[in-house]
C-alpha positions in Angstrom: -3.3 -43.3 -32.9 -6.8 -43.8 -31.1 -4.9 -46.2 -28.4 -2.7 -43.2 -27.6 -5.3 -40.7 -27.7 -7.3 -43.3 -24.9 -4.0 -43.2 -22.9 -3.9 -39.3 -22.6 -7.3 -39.2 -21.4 -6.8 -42.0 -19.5 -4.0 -40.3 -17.4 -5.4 -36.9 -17.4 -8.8 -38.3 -16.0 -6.5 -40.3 -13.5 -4.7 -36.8 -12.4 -7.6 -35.1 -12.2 -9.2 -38.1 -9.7 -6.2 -37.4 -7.8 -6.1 -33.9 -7.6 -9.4 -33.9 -6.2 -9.2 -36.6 -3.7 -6.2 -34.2 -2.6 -9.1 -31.5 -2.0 -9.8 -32.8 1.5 -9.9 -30.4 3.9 -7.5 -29.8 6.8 -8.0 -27.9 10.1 -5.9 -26.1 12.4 -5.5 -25.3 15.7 -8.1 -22.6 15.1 -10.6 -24.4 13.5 -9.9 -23.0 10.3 -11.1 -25.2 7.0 -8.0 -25.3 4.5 -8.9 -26.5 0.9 -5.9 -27.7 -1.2 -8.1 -26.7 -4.4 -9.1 -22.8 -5.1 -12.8 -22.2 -5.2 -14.6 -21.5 -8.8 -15.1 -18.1 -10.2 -17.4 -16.1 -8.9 -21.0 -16.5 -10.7 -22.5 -13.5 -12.0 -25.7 -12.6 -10.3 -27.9 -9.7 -11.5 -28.6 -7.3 -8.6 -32.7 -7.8 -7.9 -34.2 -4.6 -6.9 -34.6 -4.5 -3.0 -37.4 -5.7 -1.1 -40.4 -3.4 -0.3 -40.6 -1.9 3.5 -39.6 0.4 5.6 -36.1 -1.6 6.6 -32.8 -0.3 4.9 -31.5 -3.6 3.0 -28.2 -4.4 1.9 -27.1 -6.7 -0.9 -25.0 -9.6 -0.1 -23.8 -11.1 -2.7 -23.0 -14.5 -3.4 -20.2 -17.4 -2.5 -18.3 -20.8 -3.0 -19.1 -22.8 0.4 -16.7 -25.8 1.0 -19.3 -28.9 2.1 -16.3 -31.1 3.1 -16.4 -32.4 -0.1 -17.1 -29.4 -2.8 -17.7 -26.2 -3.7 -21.3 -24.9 -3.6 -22.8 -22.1 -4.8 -24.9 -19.8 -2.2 -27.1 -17.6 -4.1 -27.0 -13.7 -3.0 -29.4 -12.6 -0.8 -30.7 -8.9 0.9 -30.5 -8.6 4.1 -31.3 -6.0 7.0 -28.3 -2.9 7.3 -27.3 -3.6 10.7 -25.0 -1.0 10.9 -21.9 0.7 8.5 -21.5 -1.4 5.5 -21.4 -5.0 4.2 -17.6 -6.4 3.3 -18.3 -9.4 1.6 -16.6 -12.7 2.6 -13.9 -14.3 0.1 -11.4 -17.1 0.0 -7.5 -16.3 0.8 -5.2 -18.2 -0.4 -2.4 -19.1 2.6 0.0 -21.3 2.8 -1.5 -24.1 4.2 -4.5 -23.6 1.3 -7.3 -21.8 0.8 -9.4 -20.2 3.6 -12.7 -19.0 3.7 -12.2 -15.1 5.4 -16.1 -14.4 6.4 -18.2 -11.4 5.5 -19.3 -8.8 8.3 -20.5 -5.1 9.5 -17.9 -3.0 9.8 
């Protein structure tokens, strides 16, 4: 019984080896990052109050950043209101993987 519980493990760590040395990304034409694997949850982050000054600030929130190699968390952060509103960045998945869709004023 322990032999075959050692064997499952053994495969399942195998797949799992696999599945991420599948997780190399792949460009395209347009310089785009596909990842094979979909990025983690998001992490909760309480909201800190905003910093003190006389600038309008705007929270943007947190993200998965493929390093080429793994996700990485990128803490949120205030920044300066440009202008309009924040949209937040976030992965798509496409047919070709996931893609990272970047944040921006709008």
């Amino acid at each position: 019984m322990q032999s075959i519980k050692f064997a499952r493990r053994t495969v399942l760590l195998g797949a799992l080896a696999a599945a991420l040395a599948a997780a190399a990304p792949q460009a395209d034409a347009n310089t785009d990052v596909y990842v094979r694997i979909g990025p983690p949850a998001v992490r909760y982050e309480p909201v800190p109050p905003p910093p003190v000054g006389p600038h309008r600030w705007v929270w943007m929130p947190g993200y998965w950043h493929w390093n080429g190699h793994r996700y990485v968390w990128f803490r949120g952060q205030y920044v300066q209101r440009e202008h309009g509103y924040w949209r937040p960045g976030h992965w798509d998945h496409r047919p070709g993987g996931w893609i990272w869709v970047g944040g921006g004023w709008h």
